[in-house]
N, C-alpha and C positions, 0 to 999 in steps of 0.2 A: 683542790682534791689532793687527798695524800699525805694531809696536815699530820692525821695520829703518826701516821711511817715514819714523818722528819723527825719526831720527838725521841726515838729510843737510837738513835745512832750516836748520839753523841753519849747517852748515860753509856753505853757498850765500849768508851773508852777505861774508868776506871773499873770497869768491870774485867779487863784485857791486864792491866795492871794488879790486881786482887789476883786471877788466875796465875800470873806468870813473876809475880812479884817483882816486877820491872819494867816499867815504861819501853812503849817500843824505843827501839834503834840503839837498845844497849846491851851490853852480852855480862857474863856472868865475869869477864876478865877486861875488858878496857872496853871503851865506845869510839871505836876505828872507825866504823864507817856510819853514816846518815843520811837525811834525805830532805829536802827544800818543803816538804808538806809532808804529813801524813794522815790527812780529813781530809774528802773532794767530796760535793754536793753536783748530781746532773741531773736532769733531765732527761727521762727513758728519749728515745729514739734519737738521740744525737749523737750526730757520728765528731768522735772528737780525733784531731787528725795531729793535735801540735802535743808536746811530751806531755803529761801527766805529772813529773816530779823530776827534775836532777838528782841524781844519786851520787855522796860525796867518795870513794874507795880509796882507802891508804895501798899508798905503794905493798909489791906485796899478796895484796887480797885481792881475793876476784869474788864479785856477787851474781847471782844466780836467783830465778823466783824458786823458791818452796815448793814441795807436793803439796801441802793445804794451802795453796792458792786457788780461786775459781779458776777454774779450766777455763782456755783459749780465752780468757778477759785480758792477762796482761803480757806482755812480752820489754825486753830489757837489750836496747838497743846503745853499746857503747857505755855514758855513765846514765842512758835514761829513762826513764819508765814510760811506753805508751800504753794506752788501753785500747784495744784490738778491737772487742766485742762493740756493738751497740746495745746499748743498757734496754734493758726492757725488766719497769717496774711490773711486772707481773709473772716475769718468768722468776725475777731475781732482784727482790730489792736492795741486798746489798752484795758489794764486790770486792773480793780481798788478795792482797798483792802479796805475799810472802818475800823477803829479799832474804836473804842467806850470803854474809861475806864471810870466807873461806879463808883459810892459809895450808892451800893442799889440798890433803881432805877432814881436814879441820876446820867445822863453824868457828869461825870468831865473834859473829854479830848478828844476828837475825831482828830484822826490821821489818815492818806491818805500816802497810800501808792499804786506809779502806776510802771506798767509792759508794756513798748513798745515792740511790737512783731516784729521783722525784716522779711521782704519779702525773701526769698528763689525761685528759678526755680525748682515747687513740683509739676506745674501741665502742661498738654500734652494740646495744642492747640484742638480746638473741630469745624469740621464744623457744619453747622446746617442740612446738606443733608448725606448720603451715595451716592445715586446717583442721580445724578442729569441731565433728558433729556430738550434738550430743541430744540427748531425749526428754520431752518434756512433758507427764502428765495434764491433761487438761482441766484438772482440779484441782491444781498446786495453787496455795493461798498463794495473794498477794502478799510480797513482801519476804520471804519464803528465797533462801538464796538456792540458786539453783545450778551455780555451779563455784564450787570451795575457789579464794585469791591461790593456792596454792597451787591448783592444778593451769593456772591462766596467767603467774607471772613469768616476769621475762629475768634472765640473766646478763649481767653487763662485767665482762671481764676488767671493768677498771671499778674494785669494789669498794671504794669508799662516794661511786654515783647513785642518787637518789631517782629512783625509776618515777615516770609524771603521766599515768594510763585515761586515754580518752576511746571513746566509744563513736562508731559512727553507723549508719545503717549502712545498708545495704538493699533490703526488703522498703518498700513505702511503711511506713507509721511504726516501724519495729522497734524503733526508741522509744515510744510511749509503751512499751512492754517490758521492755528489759533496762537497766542501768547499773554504773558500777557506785559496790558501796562509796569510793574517794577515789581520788588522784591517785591515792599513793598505794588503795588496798583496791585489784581486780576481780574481786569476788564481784560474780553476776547477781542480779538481785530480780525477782519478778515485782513488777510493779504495776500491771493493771490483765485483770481475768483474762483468760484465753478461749478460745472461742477453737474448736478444731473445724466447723462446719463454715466456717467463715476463713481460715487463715492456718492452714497445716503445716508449713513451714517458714520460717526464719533467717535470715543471713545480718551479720553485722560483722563489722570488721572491728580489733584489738588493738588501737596502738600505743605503743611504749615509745617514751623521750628520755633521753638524760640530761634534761635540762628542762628547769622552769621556767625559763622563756624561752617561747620558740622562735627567737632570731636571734638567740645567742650563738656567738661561734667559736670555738666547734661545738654543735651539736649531733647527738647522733638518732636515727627510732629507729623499729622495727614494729613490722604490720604482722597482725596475724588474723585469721577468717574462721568467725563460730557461724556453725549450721546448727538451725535448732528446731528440729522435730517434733509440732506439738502429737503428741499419743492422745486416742479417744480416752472418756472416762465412761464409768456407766452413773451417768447421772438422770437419765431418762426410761420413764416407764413405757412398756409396750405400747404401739399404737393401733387400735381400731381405723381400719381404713375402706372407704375414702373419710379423711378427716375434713370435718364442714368448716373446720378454721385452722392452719398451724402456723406459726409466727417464727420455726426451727427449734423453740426450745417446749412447746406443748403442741396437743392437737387436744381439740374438741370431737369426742370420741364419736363415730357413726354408730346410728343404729338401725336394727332390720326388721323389717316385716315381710308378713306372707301371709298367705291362704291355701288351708290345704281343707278337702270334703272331707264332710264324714261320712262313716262307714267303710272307708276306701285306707288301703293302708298303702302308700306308695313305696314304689323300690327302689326309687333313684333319690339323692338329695334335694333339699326343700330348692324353689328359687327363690330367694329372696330379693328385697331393695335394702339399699340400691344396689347390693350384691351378695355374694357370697359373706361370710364370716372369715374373717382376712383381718390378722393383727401382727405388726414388724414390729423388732426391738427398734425402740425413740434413738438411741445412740446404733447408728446407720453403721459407723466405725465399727461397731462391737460385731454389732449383728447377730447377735442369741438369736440361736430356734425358740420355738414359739410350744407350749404345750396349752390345749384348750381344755375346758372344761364346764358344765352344768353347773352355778350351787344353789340355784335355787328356782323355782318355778317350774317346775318338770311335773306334773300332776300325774301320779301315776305311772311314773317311767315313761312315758306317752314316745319321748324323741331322745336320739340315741347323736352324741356328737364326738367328731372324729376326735382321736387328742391332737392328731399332729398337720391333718389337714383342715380343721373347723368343718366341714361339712359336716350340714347338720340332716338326721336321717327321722323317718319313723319306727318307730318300734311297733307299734301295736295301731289299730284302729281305733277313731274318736268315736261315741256314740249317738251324740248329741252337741249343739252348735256351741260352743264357749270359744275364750280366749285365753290364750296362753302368753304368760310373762317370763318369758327367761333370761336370769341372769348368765352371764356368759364369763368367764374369767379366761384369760389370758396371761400365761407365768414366763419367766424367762427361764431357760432350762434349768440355770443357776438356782432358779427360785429365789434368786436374790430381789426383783421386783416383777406386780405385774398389777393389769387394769382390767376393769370390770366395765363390761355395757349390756343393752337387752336387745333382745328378740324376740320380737310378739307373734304372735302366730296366729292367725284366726281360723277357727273352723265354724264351715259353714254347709248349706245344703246345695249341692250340685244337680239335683234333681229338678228338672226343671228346663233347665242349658243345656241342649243337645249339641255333642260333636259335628262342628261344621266349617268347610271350607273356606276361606277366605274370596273364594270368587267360586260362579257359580262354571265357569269357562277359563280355562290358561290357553295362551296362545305362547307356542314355542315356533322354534327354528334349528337346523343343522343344516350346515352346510353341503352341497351335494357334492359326493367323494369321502364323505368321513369315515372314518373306520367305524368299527366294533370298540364300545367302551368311551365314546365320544358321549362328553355332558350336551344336555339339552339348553340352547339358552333363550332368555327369555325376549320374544319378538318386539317387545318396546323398548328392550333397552339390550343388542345384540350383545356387548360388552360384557355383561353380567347373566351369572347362569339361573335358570331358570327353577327357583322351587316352590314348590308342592305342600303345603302345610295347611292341616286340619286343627281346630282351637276347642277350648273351651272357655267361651269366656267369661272371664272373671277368677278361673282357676286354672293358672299357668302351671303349677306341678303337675295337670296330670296332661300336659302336653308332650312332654316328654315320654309317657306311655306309651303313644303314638305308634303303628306301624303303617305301612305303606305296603301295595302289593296292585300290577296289574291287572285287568282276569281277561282284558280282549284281545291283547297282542302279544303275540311271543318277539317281536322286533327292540322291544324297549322291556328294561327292567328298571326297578326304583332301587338307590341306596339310599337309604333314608330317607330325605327330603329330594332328593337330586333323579334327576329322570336321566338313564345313560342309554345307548344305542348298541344291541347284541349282534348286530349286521351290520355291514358294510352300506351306505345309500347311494346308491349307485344311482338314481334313477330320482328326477324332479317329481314329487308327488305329495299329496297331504294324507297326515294320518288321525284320527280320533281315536285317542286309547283311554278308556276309562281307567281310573285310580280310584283305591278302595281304601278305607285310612280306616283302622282299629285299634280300640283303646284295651289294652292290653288290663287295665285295671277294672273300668267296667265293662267292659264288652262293648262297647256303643261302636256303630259301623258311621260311617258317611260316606259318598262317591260324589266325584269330581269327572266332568271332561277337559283334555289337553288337544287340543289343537294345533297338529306340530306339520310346517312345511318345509320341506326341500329344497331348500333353492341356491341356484348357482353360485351367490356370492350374499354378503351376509346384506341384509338391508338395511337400510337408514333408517336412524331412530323416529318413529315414528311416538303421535300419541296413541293414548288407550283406541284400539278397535270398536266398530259398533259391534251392538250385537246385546247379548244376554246380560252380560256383565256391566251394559254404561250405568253408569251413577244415578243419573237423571233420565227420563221420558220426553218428550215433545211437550205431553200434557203437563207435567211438573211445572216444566220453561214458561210453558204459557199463563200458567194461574201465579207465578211469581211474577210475571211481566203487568198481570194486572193488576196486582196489587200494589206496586209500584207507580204504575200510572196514577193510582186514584190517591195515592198519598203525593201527588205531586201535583194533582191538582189542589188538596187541600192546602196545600204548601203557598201556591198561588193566590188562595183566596183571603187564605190570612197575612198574606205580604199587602197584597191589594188594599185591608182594612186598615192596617196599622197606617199604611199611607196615606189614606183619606184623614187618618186620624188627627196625624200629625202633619202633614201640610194644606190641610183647605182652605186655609186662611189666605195660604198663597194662589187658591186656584181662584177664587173669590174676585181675590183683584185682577185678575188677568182675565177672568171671563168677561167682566162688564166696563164702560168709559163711566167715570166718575163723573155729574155736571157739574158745572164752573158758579162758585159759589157769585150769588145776586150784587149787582155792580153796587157799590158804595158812593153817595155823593160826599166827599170828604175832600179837603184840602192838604194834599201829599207836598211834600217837599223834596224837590231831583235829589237834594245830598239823601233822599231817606233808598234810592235805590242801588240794584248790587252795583256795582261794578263793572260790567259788562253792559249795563243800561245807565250807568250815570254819567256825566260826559263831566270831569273837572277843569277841563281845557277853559281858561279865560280868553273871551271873545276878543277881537280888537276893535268892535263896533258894537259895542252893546244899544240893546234896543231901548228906550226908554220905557218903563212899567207903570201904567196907570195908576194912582191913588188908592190905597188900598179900602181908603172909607169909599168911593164914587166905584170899587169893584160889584160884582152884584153875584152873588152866588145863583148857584145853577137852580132853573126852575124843577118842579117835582117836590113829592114830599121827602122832606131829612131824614136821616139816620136817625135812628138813637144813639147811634156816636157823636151825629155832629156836632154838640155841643162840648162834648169834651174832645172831641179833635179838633176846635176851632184854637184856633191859633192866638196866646195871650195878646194883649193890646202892649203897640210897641209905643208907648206915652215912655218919657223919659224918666227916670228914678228921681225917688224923692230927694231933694239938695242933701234932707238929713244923712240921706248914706251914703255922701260922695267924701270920698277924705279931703279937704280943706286944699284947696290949691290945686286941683285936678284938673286938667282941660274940660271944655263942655262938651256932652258927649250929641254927637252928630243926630239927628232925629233918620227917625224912616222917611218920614215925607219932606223932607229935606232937600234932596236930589235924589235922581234914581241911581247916582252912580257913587252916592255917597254909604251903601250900605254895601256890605259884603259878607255873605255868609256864609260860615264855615261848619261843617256838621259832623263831630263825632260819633264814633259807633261804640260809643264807651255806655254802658248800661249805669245806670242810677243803682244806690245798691239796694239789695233785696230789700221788699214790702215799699218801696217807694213807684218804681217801675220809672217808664219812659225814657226818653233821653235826652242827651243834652245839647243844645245850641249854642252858638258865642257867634256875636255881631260884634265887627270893630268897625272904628269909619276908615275914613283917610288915614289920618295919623293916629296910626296903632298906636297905642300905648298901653300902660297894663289896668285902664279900666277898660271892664268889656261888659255889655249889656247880657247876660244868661236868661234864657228862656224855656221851662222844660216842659216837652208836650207830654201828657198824658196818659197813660196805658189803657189801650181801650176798656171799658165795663164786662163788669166779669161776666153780665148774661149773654155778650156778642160772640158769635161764633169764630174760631181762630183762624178758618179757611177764610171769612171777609176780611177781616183782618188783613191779613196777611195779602189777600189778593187788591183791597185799596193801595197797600205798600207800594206795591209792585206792578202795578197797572204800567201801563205805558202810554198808553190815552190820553192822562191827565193834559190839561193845558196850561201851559206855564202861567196864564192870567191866573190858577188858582191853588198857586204854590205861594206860598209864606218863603219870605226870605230871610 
């Protein structure tokens, strides 16, 4: 830093000689006196303590600094120049010594002698704010600078430093709003919509470096703090309220209905659903009043609407039953925007619907001691005051016609709906005051009794009272009790059915013992049973078994199986199918202890049936005699079948081995 400065101190030498036509340290008559330098380069804030230049003075002269020397920079101690000040390149980048040698008071020499002060990184970037608010429309394009680099940069009194601006929040997500155009340029810049209903103000903090890297040293910054206030805009038309859907930036506009009679011109405003006529400026911010208005649907002038409150009124009597469609407009006072919805209106015949109270009996209560002007409250629910209200139903505008008046008691008077006490109750006791309700539009009367007791402290909320008023009868209770019953036997009868339906098959077997299918004379084999009855334990005394030709099968007549469950003939295979060299294979009737039988429960595969047998003798080896019984005939029944298998009877004399 400071590079351009260094450069013009030295052209300012023959510049010094151009003006004065002579090199320093010479005079216009001899060159007596001089000096050891007359160029010195420093470095601002160094304190230089040792001489600055030897000064040569002939006998004779005496030298002296000049009035055009920097003030308090140099001082001339004996023959030599110190420099006093500490240089500071920004007050003063360069420093000039005037010398003056004398004979009397006559210059003889005037020499110059200069001090270039070198720029240093001494001084900390400076904003001209600490904090700084400023305002921000809420329909300022993205992109859209929002506030000038000029009014947000920083100054740095060492001026050849290049300022390096970063931006940080403050606010959560307030960078993705705002950023600066560069490093080098602070101008603020919007960069994504603003939103006031979501996010009204802003904080980010400014800072300035002078230096490119920040862990170069010296370095210096300076912080500065923008506040930024987003302002509503009016981007939003009036709303119809209650709106059935708003998401903040629209609403799905409400619309109203009513019923008013004909014939009957009412005096008060319509009621409508689900309310009144009620429309806010969309931009909540702004908040424009509201002007209403009719533009279409009004048949007749029929209905009169407020400008400034919406209530909507009648003007004149319907005469016959129609429906009314009204458009409704809503402006922003500006008449800069507004929105449109309807109001139907139906008329109809009330002829018919007599004015009537909501119970044929009220039960109140007051506490005994209450003054005069003390409300009546209502005895099922003491908390809550007790009112009085006569209807029409289906035609809620002319309820509000409604008046109210006692005619048996001077002790209680009615305001409005509300029963109040004109005496003091001094005294535990019950009262029947009839209430008389008039409809001010058509004259229709109705009366009601109030049942109001005294009593010392308020009572617990009880339910409804019997009496005139209960909802239901005995008799009601009881013919819904039977109807129930009898749907709940039907209920039973067809649970009943379905169950028969669907499990008899189960009950079938459970009601009766199955007989045990007819004994089979057949010739079973032990290996043919389960497991739990077949015993595979080899004996250590086997019994010897009689000859199977001298066996004699069991007297009675055969099966139709017997002949395919007889067991094949154990004659030895033909020599042609024994492989050449084979042992001979041991016969059955051989010994009885020469055969041993082994029985697989491996199935033959399908459409063959039966299973399979292997006899080896003594010395196993890998020719084995195979023998396969049979599958009983397809016309035998599978229960004999199965119960031959498994017999346990058999006697081993007439088992096949």
């Amino acid at each position: 830093m400071g590079a351009p400065a260094l450069l013009w101190p030295p052209l300012l030498l023959p510049l010094i000689i151009v003006l004065f036509g002579q090199p320093p340290g010479t005079s216009a008559q001899n060159q007596a006196c001089s000096v050891t330098s007359e160029y010195f380069e420093i470095k601002e804030n160094t304190n230089v303590s040792e001489p600055l230049a030897n000064i040569s003075v002939p006998n004779g002269q005496q030298v002296s600094l000049g009035s055009s020397s920097t003030p308090s920079a140099f001082k001339i101690a004996g023959d030599q120049l110190f420099l006093t000040a500490i240089p500071d390149y920004e007050e003063n980048p360069l420093l000039e010594a005037v010398l003056e040698c004398k004979t009397g008071e006559s210059v003889v020499t005037v020499l110059r002698v200069f001090v270039v002060v070198q720029d240093v990184n001494d001084n900390a970037p400076e904003f001209p704010f600490t904090i700084k608010k400023h305002d921000v429309a809420e329909d300022t394009r993205v992109g859209s600078i929002v506030i000038p680099g000029t009014e947000l940069e920083a100054k740095d009194a060492d001026k050849d430093d290049t300022l390096i601006y970063t931006l940080q929040e403050v606010t959560p997500d307030a960078s993705s709003f705002f950023s600066l155009v560069g490093q080098n340029n602070p101008a603020l810049r919007l960069e994504k919509t603003l939103d006031f209903y979501k996010i009204q103000s802003m904080t980010l903090k400014l800072l300035a470096r002078d230096t490119l890297e920040e862990d170069k040293n010296p370095s210096h910054t300076a912080t500065a703090t923008l506040v930024l206030n987003v302002l509503p805009a009016d981007l939003r038309t009036p709303w119809f309220l209650p709106c059935s859907f708003s998401d903040g930036y629209s609403c799905i506009q409400a619309q109203y209905h009513g019923v008013v009679p004909i014939g009957y011109t009412l005096p008060s405003p319509l009621i409508l659903s689900p309310g009144p006529i009620y429309a806010v400026d969309g931009d909540q911010g702004i908040n424009q009043p509201i002007i209403y208005s009719i533009v279409a649907g009004n048949t007749d002038d029929t209905f009169i609407i407020n400008a400034d409150s919406g209530n909507l009124t009648m003007a004149k009597s319907i005469p016959r039953p129609m429906t009314f469609t009204l458009v409704v407009r809503a402006d922003q006072v500006d008449m800069a925007r507004y929105s449109i919805t309807q109001a139907i209106v139906d008329a109809g015949n009330a002829t018919g619907t007599p004015l009537q109270f909501s119970r044929n009996r009220y039960h109140g209560t007051v506490v005994l001691g209450s003054k005069a002007g003390t409300e009546v409250k209502d005895r099922t629910s003491p908390s809550e005051i007790l009112r009085i209200q006569a209807q029409y139903p289906g035609f809620p505008d002319l309820d509000s016609a409604t008046t109210y008046q006692i005619t048996n008691s001077s002790d209680f008077k009615m305001e409005e709906d509300v029963m109040l006490t004109t005496v003091a109750m001094e005294h535990v006791d019950t009262f029947y005051v009839e209430v008389e309700a008039t409809n001010t539009v058509t004259m229709d009367t109705a009366t009601t009794v109030v049942e109001i007791q005294v009593t010392e402290q308020e009572p617990p909320i009880t339910g409804e009272p019997q009496g005139e008023d209960q909802r239901f009868s005995t008799v009601d209770m009881a013919v819904l009790g039977g109807v129930l019953g009898a749907l709940l036997l039907l209920a039973l009868i067809c649970l009943c059915i379905l169950i028969h339906k669907h499990y008899r098959h189960r009950f079938n077997c459970c009601s009766g013992k199955v007989s045990p299918p007819p004994p089979l004379s057949v010739y079973d084999n032990l290996a043919f049973f389960p497991d739990h009855k077949a015993s595979w334990l080899s004996t250590s005394n086997p019994q010897p078994q009689p000859d199977p030709e001298t066996a004699r099968p069991p007297s009675g007549p055969q099966s139709p199986m017997s002949s395919s469950l007889t067991p094949p003939s154990s004659a030895p295979p033909s020599p042609e199918l024994r492989a050449p060299g084979s042992p001979k294979t041991v016969q059955a009737g051989d010994s009885p202890l020469a055969v041993r039988s082994i029985l697989t429960k491996e199935r033959r595969p399908e459409g063959e049936g039966g299973y399979k047998a292997v006899w080896f003798g003594k010395d196993i080896r890998e020719e084995a005699d195979v023998v396969v019984l049979n599958e009983p005939a397809a016309g035998v029944d599978s229960a004999s079948a199965s119960g031959s298998e498994g017999s346990d009877e058999d006697s081993p004399n007439q088992s096949y081995i």
